[in-house]
N, CA and C atoms as a LAMMPS dump frame, in Angstrom:
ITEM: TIMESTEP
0
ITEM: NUMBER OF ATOMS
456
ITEM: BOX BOUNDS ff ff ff
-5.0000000000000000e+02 5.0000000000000000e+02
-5.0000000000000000e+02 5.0000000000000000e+02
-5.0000000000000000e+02 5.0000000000000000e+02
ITEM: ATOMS id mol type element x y z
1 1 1 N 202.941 -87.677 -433.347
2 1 2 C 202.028 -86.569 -433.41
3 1 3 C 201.357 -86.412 -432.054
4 2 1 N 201.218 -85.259 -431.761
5 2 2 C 200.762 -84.797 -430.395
6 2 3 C 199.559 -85.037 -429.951
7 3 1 N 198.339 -84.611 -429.564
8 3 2 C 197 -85.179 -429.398
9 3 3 C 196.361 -84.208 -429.354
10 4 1 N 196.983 -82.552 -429.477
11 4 2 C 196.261 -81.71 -429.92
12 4 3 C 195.997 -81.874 -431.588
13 5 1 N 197.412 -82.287 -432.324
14 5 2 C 197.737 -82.448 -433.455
15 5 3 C 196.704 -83.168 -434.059
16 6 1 N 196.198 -84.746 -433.627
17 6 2 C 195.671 -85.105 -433.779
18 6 3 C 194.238 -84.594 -434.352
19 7 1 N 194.253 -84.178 -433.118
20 7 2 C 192.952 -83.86 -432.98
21 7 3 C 192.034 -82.385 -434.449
22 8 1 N 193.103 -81.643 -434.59
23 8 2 C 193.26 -80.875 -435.672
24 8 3 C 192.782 -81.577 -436.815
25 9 1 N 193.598 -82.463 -437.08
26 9 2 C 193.406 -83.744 -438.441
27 9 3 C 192.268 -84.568 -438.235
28 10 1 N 191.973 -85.149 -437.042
29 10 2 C 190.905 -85.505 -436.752
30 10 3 C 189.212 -84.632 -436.982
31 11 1 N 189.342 -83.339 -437.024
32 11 2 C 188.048 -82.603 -437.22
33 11 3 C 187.757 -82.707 -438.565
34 12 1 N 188.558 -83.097 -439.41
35 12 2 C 187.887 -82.685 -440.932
36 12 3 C 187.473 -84.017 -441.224
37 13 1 N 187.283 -85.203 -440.202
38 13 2 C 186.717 -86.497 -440.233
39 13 3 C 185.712 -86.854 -439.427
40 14 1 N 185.043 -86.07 -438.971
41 14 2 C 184.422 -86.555 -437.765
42 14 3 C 182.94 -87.11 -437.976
43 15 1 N 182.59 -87.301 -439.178
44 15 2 C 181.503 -87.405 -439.922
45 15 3 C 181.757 -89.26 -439.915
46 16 1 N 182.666 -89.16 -440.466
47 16 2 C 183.432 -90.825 -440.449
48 16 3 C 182.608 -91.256 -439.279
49 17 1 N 183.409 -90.814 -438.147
50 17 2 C 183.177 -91.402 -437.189
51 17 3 C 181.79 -91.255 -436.814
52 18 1 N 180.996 -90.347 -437.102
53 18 2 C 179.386 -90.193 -437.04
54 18 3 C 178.806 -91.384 -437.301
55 19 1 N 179.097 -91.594 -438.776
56 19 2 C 178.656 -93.116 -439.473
57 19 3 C 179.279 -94.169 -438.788
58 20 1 N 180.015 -94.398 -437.856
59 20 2 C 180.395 -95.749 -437.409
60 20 3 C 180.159 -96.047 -436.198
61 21 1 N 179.488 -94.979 -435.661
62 21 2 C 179.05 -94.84 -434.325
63 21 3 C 177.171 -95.506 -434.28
64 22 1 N 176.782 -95.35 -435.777
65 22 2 C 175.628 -95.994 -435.774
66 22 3 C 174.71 -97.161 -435.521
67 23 1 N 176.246 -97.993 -435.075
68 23 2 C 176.143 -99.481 -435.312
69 23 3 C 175.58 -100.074 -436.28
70 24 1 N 175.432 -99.889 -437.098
71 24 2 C 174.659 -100.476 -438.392
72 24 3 C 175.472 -101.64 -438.563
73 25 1 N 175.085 -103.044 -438.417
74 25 2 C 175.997 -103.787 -439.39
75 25 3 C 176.738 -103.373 -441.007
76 26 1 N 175.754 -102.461 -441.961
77 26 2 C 176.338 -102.438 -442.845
78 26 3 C 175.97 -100.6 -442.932
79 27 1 N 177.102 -100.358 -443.015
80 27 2 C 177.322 -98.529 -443.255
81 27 3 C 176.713 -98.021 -444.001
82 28 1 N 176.17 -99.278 -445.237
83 28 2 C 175.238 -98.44 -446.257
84 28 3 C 174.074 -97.629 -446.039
85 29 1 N 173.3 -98.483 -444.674
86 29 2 C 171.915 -98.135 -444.531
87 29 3 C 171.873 -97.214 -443.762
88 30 1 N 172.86 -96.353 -442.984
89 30 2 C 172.511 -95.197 -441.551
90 30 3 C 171.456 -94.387 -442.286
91 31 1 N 171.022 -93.543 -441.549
92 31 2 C 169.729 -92.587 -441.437
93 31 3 C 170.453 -90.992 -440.708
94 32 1 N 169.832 -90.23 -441.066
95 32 2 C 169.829 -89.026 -440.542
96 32 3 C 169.088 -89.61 -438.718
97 33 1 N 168.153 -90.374 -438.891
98 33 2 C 167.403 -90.684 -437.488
99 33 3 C 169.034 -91.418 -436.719
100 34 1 N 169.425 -92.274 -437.299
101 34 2 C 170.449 -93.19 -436.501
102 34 3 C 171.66 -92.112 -436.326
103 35 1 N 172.599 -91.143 -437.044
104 35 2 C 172.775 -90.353 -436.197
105 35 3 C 172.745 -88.92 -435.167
106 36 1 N 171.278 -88.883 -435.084
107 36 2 C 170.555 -87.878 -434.106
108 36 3 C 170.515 -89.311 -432.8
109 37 1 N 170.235 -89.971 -433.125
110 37 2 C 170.297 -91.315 -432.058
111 37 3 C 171.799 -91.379 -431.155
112 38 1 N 172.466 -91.693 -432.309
113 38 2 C 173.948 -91.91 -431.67
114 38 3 C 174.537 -90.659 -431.038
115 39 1 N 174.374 -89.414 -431.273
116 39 2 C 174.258 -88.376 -430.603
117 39 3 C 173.197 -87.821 -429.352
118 40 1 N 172.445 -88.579 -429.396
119 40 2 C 171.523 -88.209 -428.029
120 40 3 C 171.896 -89.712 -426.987
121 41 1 N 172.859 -90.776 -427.466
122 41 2 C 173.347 -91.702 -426.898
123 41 3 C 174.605 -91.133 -426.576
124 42 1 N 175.231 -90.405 -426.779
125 42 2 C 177.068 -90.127 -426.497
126 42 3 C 178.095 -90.949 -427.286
127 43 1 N 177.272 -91.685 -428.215
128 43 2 C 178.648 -92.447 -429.153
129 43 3 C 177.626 -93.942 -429.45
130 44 1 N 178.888 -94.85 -429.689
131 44 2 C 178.432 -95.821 -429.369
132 44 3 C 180.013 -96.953 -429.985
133 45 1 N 179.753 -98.113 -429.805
134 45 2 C 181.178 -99.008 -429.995
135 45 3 C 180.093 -99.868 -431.643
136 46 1 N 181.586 -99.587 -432.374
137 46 2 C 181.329 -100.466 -433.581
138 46 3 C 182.298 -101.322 -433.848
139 47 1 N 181.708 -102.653 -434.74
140 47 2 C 182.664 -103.329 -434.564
141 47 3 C 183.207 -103.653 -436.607
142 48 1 N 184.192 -103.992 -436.995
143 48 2 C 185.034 -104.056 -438.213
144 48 3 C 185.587 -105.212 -438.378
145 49 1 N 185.173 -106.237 -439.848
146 49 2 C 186.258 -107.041 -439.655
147 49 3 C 187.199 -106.684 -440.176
148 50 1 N 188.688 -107.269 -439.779
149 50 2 C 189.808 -106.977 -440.337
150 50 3 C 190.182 -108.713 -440.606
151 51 1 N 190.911 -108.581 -441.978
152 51 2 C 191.751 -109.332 -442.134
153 51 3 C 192.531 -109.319 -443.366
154 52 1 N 193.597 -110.496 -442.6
155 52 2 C 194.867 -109.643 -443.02
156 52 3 C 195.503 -108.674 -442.551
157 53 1 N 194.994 -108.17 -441.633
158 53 2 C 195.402 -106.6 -441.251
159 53 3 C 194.836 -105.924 -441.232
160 54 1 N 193.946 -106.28 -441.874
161 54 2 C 193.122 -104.998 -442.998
162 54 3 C 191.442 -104.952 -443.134
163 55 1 N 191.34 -103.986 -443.031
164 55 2 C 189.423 -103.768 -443.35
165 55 3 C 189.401 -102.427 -443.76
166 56 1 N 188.002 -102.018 -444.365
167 56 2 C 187.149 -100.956 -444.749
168 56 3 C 186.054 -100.699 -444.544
169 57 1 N 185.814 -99.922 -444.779
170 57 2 C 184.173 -99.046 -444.418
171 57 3 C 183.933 -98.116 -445.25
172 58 1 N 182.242 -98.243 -445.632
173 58 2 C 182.146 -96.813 -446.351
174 58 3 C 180.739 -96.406 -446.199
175 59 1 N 180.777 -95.2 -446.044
176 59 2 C 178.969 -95.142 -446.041
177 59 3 C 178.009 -94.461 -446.892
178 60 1 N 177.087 -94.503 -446.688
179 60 2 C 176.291 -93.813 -447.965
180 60 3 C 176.646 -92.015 -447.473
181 61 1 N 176.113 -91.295 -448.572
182 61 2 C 176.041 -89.955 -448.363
183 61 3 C 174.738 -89.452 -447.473
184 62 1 N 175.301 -88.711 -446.902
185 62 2 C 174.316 -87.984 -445.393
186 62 3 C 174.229 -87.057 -445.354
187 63 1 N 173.13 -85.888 -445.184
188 63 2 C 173.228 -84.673 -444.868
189 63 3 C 173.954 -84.329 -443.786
190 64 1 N 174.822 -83.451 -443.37
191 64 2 C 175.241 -82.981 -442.297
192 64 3 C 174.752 -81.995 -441.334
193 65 1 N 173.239 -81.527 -441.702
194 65 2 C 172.246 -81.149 -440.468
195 65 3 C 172.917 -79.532 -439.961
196 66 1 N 174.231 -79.428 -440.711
197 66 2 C 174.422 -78.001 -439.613
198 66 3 C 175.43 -78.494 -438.368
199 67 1 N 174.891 -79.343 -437.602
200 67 2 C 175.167 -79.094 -436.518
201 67 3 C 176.933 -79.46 -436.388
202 68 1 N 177.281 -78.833 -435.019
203 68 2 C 178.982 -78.985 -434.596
204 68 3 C 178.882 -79.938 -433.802
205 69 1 N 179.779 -80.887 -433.543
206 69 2 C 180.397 -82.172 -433.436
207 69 3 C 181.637 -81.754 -432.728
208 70 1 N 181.446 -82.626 -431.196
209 70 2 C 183.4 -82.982 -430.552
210 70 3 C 182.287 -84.317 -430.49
211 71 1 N 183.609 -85.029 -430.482
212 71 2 C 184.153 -86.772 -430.236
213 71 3 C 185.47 -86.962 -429.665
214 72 1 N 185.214 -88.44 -429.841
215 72 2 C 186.243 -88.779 -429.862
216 72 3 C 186.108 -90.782 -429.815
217 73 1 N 187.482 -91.024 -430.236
218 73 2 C 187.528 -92.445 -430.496
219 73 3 C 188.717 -92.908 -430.391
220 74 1 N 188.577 -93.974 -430.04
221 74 2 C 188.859 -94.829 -429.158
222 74 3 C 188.991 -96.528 -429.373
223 75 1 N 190.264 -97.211 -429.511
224 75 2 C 190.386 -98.273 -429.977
225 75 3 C 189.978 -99.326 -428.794
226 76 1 N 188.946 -100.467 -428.512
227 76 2 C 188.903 -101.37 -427.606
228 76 3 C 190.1 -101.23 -426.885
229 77 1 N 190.613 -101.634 -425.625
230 77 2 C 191.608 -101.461 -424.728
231 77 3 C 192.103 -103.21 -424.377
232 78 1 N 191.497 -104.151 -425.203
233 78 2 C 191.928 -105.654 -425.478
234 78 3 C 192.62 -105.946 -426.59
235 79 1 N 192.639 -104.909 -427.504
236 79 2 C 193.692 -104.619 -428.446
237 79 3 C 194.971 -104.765 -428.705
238 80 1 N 195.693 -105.587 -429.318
239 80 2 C 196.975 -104.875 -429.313
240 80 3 C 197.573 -104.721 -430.261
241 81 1 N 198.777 -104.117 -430.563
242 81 2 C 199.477 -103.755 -431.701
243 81 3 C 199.358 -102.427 -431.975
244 82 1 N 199.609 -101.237 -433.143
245 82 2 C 198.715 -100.437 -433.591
246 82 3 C 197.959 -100.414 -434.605
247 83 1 N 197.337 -99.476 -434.916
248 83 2 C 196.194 -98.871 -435.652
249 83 3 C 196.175 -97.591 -436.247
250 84 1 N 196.252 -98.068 -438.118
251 84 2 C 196.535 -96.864 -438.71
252 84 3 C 195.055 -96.855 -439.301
253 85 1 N 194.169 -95.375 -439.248
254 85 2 C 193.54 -95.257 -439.426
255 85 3 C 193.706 -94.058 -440.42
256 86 1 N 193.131 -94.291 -442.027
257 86 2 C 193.157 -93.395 -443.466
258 86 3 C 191.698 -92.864 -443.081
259 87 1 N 191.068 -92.085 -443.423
260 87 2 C 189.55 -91.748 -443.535
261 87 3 C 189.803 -90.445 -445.101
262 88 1 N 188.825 -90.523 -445.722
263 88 2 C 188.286 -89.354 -446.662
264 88 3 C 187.136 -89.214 -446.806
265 89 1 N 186.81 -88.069 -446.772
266 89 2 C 184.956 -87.734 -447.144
267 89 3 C 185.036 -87.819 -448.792
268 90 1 N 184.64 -88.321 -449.061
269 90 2 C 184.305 -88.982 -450.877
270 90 3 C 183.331 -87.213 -451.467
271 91 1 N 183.222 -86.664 -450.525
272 91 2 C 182.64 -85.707 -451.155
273 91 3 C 183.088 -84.413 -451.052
274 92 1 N 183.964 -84.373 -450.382
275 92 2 C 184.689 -82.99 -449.861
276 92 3 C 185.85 -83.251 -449.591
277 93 1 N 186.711 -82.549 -449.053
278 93 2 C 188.269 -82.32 -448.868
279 93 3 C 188.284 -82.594 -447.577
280 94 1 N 187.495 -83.797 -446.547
281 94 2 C 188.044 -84.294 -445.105
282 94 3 C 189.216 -85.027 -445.795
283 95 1 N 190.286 -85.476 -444.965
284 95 2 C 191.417 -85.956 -444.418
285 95 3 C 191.479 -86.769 -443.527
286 96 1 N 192.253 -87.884 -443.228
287 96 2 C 192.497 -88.366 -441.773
288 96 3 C 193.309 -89.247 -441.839
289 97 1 N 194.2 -89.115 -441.022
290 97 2 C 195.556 -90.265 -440.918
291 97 3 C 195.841 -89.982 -439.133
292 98 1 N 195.656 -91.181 -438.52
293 98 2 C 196.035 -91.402 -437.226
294 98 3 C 196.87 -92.98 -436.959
295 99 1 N 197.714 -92.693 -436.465
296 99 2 C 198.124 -94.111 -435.765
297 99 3 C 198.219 -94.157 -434.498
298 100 1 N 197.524 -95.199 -433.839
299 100 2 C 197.288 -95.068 -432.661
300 100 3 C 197.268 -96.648 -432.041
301 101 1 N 197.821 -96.269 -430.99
302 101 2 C 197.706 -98.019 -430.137
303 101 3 C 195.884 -97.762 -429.265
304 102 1 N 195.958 -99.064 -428.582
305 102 2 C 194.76 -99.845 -428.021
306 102 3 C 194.526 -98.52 -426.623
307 103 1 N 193.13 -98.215 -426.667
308 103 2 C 193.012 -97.386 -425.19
309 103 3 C 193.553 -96.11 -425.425
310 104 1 N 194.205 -95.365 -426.788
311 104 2 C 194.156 -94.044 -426.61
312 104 3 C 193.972 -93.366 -427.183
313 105 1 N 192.881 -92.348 -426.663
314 105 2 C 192.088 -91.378 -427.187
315 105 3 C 192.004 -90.113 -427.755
316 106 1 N 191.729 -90.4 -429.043
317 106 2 C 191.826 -89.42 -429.848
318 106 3 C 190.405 -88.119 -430.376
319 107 1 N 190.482 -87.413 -429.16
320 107 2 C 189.342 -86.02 -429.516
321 107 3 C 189.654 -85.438 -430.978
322 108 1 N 188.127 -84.992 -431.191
323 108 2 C 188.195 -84.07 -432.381
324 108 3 C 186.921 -83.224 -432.195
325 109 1 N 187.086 -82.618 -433.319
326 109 2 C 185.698 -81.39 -433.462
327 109 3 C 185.169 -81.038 -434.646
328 110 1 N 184.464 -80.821 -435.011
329 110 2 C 183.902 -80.535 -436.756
330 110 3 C 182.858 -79.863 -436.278
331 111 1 N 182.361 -79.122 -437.812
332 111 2 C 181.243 -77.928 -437.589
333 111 3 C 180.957 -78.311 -438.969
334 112 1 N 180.377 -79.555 -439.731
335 112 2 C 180.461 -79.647 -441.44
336 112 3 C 179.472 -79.123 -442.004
337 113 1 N 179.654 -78.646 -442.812
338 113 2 C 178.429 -77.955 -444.368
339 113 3 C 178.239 -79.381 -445.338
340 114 1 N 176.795 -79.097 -446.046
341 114 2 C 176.388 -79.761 -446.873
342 114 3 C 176.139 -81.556 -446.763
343 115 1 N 176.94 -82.418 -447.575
344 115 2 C 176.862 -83.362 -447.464
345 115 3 C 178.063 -84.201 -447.561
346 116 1 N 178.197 -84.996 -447.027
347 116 2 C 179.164 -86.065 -446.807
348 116 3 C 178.593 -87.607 -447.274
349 117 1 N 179.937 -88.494 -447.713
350 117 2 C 179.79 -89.242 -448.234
351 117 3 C 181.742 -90.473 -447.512
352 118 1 N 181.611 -90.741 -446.948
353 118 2 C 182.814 -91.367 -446.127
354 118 3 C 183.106 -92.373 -446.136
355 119 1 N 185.15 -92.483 -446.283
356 119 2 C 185.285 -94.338 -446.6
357 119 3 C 186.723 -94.048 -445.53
358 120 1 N 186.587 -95.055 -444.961
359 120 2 C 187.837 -95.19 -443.926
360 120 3 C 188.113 -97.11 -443.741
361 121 1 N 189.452 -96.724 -443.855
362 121 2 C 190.787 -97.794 -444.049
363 121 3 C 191.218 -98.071 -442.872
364 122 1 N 191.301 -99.405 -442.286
365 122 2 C 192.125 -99.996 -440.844
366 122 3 C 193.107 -100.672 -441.73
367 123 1 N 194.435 -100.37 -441.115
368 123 2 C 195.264 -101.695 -440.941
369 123 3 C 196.124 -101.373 -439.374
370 124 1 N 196.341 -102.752 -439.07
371 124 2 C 196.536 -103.61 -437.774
372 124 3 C 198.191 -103.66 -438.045
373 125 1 N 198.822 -103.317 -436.948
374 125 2 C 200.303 -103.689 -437
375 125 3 C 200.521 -105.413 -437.074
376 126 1 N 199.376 -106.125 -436.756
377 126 2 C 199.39 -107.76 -437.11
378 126 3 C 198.798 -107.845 -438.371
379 127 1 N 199.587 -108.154 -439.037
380 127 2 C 198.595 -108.949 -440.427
381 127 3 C 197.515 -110.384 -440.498
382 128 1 N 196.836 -110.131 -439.202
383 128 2 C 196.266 -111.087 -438.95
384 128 3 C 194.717 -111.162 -439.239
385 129 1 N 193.685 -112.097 -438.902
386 129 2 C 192.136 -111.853 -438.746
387 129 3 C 191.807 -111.396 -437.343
388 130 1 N 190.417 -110.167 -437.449
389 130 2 C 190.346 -110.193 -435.943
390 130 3 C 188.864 -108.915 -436.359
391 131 1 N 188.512 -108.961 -435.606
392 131 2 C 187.198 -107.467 -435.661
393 131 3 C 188.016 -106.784 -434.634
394 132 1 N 187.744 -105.454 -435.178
395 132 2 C 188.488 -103.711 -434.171
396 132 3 C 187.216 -103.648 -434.05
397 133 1 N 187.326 -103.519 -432.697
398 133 2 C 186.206 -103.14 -431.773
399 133 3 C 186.553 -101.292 -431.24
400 134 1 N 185.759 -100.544 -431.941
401 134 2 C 185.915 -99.341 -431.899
402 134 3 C 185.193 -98.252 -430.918
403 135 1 N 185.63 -97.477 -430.264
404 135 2 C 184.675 -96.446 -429.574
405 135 3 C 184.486 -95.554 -430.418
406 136 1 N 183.09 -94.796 -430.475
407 136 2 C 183.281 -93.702 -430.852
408 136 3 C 182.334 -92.57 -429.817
409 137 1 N 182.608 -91.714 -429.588
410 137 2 C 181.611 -90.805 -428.847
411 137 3 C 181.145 -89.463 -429.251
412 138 1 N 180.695 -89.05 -429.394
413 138 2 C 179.681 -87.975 -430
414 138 3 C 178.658 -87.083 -429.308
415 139 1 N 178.853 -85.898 -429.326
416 139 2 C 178.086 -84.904 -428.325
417 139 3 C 177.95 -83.543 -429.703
418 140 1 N 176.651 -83.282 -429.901
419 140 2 C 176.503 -82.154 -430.833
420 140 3 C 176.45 -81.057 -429.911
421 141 1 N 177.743 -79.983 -430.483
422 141 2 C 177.762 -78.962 -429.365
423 141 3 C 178.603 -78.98 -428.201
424 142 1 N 178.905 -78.482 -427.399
425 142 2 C 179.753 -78.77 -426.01
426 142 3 C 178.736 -79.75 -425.083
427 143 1 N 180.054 -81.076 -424.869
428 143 2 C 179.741 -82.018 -424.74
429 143 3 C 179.148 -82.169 -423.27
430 144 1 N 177.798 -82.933 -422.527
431 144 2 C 177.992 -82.809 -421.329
432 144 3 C 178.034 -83.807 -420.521
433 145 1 N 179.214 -85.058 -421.347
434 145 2 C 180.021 -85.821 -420.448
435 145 3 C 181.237 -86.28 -421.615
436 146 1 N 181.974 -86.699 -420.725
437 146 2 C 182.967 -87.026 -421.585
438 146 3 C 183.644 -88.111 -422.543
439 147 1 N 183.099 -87.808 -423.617
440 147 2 C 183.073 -88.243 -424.865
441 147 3 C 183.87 -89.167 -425.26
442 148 1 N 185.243 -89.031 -424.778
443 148 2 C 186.615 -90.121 -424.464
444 148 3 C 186.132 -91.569 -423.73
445 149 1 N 185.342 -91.207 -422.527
446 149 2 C 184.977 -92.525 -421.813
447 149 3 C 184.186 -93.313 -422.646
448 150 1 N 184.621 -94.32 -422.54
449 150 2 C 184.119 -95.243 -423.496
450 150 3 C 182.538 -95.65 -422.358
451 151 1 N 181.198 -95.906 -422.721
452 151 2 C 179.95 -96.321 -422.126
453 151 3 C 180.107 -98.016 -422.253
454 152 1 N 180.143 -98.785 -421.73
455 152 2 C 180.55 -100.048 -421.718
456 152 3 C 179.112 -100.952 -421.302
C-alpha cells in the first residue's frame, strides 16, 4: 500500500493515535486537558508492551472537540521486523490496518464529530517480548512543523 493510501485509512483513526500520544501509562485515564497538551506539544512517543508479538490498547471515550487533526506515526527506528497495526473507534465506523516496518512514516488527517471511544492491536513480525516504542505527532489544523519528525 502506497503512503498516500495509507494515509486515507489512516484518517478515520487518528483519534487512536490522539489517545496514545498522551503518554498516560494507562489509556484509561486521558483527559480532554492531556490531549489539548499533546497537541500544543506536536505529538509525543508512547510506549506498549508486547508480548508474544502481541499487545493492546484501549481508551476511554473522549469528546472530539471539533477540531481537524494531521499526524502522523511512527515506529521507534531501533525496531525491527514489522508492525501490523488493527485500530477501531468502538464508537463509530473508524478503521485501520497498516503494516509497517521500523522508521516509516505514516501521515494522516481527520476532522471527527462527536465522540470516540478507541482500541488498537500490535502484532510484531517476532513473536517475541519487547515494548513498541511509538511516535506519534499531532498538529490541530495545518501543521507548523513537521509532524513525521519524531521530537527526541
Amino acid at each position: 500500500m502506497t503512503v498516500a493510501g495509507r494515509a486515507s485509512v489512516l484518517a478515520r483513526a487518528v483519534l487512536l493515535l490522539c489517545a496514545l500520544a498522551m503518554r498516560a501509562p494507562a489509556l484509561e485515564g486521558q483527559s480532554v486537558l492531556d490531549l489539548l497538551q499533546s497537541i500544543q506539544q506536536g505529538g509525543g512517543w508512547v510506549t506498549i508492551p508486547i508480548r508474544a508479538g502481541v499487545g493492546e490498547v484501549r481508551t476511554g471515550a473522549l469528546p472530539s472537540l471539533g477540531l481537524s487533526l494531521a499526524g502522523c506515526m511512527r515506529v521507534w527506528h531501533g525496531h525491527s521486523g514489522r508492525w501490523l497495526i488493527e485500530a477501531r473507534d468502538l464508537l463509530g465506523d473508524g478503521r485501520l490496518s497498516a503494516d509497517v516496518r521500523a522508521d516509516e512514516p505514516v501521515p494522516f488527517s481527520y476532522a471527527p464529530a462527536g465522540r470516540t471511544q478507541l482500541e488498537a492491536r500490535f502484532r510484531w513480525s517476532e513473536p517475541r517480548d519487547t515494548t513498541l516504542v511509538l511516535w506519534v505527532g499531532l498538529a490541530a489544523g495545518p501543521p507548523s512543523r513537521d509532524v513525521c519528525a519524531p521530537v527526541y
